[in-house]
Structures are given as structure tokens and as C-alpha cells.
C-alpha positions in Angstrom: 0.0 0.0 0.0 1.6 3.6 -1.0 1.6 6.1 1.4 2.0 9.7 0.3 4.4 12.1 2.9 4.9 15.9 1.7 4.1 14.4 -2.0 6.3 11.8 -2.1 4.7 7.7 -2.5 6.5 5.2 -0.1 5.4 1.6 0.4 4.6 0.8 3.3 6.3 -2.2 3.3 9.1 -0.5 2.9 9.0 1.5 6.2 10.1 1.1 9.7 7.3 -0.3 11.9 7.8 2.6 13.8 7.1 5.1 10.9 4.0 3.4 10.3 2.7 4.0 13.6 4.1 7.0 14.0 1.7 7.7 10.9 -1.4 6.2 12.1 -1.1 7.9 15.2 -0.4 11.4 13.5 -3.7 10.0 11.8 -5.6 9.5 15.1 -4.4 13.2 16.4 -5.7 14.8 14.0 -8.8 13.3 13.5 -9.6 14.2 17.2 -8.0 17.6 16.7 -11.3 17.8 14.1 -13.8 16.1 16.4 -12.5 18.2 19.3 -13.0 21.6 17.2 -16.4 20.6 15.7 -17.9 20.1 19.8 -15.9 23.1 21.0 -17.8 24.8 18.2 -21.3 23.6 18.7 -20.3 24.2 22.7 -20.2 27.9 21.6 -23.5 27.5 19.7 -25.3 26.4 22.6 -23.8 28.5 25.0 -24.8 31.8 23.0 -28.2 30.0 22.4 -29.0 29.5 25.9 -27.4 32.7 27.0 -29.8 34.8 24.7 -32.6 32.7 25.6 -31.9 33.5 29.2 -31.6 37.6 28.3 -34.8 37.6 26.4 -36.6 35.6 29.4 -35.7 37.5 32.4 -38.6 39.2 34.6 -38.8 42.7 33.5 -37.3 45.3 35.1 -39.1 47.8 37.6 -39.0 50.8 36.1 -39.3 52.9 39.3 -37.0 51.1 41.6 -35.9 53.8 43.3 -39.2 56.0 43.2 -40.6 56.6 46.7 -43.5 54.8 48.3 -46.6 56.3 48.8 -45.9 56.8 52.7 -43.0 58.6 51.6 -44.6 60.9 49.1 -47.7 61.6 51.9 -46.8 65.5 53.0 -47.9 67.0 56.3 -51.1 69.1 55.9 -51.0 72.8 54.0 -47.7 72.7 53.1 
């Protein structure tokens, strides 16, 4: 079987067993490297999902927080 390295064909036969697992295992990296960056990606997906569904489900704010109560807005007589 020919295996191609920076565009050259060897034969695998004619490798050292250590190449060739040094080749399947480059192999194997990178294939996780690609799994690993297509859940990191839909990780970030669901993370702004969920964070916007959060924002747009939150109570509404009290406008007049810091208004005062009636008590407070009560005066003393004739003044």
C-alpha cells in the first residue's frame, strides 16, 4: 500500500514499523483535533443559544426602583 508524505509515495512495506505507527497515530491526532474543534464549536452554539434565551426571558425590570412609596410621598397638611 503507498503512502503519500509531503508528496512523495512510499510503500509501506518499505517502512520502519515505527514510521508506520508514527503515521497512524499522526492519523488519530488529527482526526480528534477535528472532532474536538467541531464540539468546542457547537459548545459555543449552545452557550450563545441559551445565553440569549436567558436575556430575552428574564422578569422585566421595575422601572421605578428607586421612586418613593406612597408613605413617603404623603406631606404634612398645607404645606
Amino acid at each position: 500500500m503507498a503512502i503519500t508524505i509531503n508528496d512523495v509515495d512510499y510503500e509501506q512495506e518499505d517502512l520502519a514499523p515505527g514510521v508506520v505507527n508514527s503515521i497512524a497515530q499522526v492519523q488519530n491526532a488529527n482526526a480528534m483535533i477535528a472532532r474536538l474543534q467541531a464540539d468546542l464549536l457547537n459548545q459555543q452554539i449552545i452557550a450563545q443559544h441559551h445565553s440569549k434565551f436567558i436575556s430575552d426571558n428574564l422578569p422585566a425590570e421595575v422601572e421605578d426602583e428607586e421612586a418613593p412609596t406612597e408613605a413617603a410621598d404623603v406631606g404634612t397638611p398645607d404645606e
